[in-house]
C-alpha positions in Angstrom: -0.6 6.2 -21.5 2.6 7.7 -22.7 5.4 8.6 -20.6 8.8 10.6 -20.9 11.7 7.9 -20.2 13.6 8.6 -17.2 17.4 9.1 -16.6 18.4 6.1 -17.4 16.5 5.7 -20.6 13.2 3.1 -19.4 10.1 4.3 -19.1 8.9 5.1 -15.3 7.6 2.5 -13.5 3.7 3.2 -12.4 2.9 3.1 -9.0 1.1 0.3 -7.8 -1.1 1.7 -5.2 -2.5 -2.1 -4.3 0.8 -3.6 -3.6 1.7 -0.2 -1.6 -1.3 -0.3 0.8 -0.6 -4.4 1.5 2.6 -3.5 2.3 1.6 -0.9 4.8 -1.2 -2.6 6.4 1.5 -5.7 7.2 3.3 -2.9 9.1 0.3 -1.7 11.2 -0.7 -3.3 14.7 -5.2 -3.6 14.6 -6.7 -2.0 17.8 -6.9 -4.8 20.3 -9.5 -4.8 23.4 -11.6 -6.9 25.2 -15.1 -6.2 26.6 -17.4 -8.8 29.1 -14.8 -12.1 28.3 -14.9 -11.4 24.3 -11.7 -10.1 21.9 -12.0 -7.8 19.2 -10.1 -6.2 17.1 -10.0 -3.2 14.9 -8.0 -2.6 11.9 -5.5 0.1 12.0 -6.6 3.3 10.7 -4.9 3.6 7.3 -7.2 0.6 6.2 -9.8 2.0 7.6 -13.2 2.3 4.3 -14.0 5.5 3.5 -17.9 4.8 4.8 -16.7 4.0 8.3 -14.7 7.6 8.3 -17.8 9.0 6.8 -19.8 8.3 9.8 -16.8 9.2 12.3 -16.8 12.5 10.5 -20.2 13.0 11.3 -20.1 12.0 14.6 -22.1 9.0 14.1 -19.4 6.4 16.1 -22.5 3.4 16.5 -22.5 3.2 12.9 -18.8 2.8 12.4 -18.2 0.6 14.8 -19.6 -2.5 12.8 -18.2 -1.5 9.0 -14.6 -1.2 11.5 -15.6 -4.6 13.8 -17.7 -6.7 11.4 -21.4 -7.0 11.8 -20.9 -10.2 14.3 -18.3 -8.3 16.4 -20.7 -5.7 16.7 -23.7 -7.7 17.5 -21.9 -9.1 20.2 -20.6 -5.5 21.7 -24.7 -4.6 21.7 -25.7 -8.1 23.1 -22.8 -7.4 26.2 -24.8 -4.1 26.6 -22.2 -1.6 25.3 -22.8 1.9 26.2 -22.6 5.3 24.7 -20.2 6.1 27.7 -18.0 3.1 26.6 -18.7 3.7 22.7 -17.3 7.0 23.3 -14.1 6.0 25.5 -13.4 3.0 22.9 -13.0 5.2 20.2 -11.0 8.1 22.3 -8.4 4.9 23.0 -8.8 4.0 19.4 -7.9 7.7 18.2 -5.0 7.7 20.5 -3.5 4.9 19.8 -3.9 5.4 16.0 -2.5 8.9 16.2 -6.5 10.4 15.1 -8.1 13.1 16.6 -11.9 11.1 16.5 -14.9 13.6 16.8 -17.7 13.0 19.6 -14.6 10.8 21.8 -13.6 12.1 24.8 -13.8 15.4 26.8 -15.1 18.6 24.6 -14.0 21.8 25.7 -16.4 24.1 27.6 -17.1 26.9 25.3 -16.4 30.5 26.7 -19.4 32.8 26.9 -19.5 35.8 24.8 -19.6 39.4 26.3 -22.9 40.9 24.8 -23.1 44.9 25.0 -26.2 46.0 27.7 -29.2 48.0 25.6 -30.5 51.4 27.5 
């Protein structure tokens, strides 16, 4: 890969998306909570893999909670008898605190009804 030298003559440096994202994800605070005695922890957001926000984007938070948690974590969560209610209020915390709008967590708004015209 060639590139045009900059201003002071030396080739640009590339960026080095690896050493970038380490340095951010040393900046972010995980999503801490506890549930029946046990502490978990959830990465912050920007680390977040690209299946786990797959399945949030379909609205399908029971299968992201264990590629987020770890398959132990989330073992544990079922074992305590985590329910959808809770599932659904975790991840409405989670979204606020990570600054997310998370489908399928929290309140949806009511949808309006639609005026339909009468037949004669």
């Amino acid at each position: 890969m060639t590139g045009a030298a900059s201003a002071n003559g030396q080739p640009p440096a590339l960026f080095d998306l690896e050493a970038a994202a380490l340095a951010a994800e040393a900046e972010s605070t995980p999503f801490a909570f506890v549930y029946k005695g046990h502490d978990y922890a959830v990465p912050p957001a920007r680390v977040w893999p690209l299946s786990a926000l797959r399945q949030i984007a379909l609205g399908n938070l029971e299968a992201a909670l264990p590629v987020l948690l770890g398959p132990d974590a989330f073992d544990q969560l079922t074992l305590d008898g985590l329910t959808l209610g809770e599932l659904n209020l975790l991840f409405e915390q989670l979204g606020k605190q990570q600054g997310l709008d998370l489908p399928n967590s929290g309140p949806r708004a009511q949808r309006g009804s639609t005026r339909t015209s009468k037949r004669r």
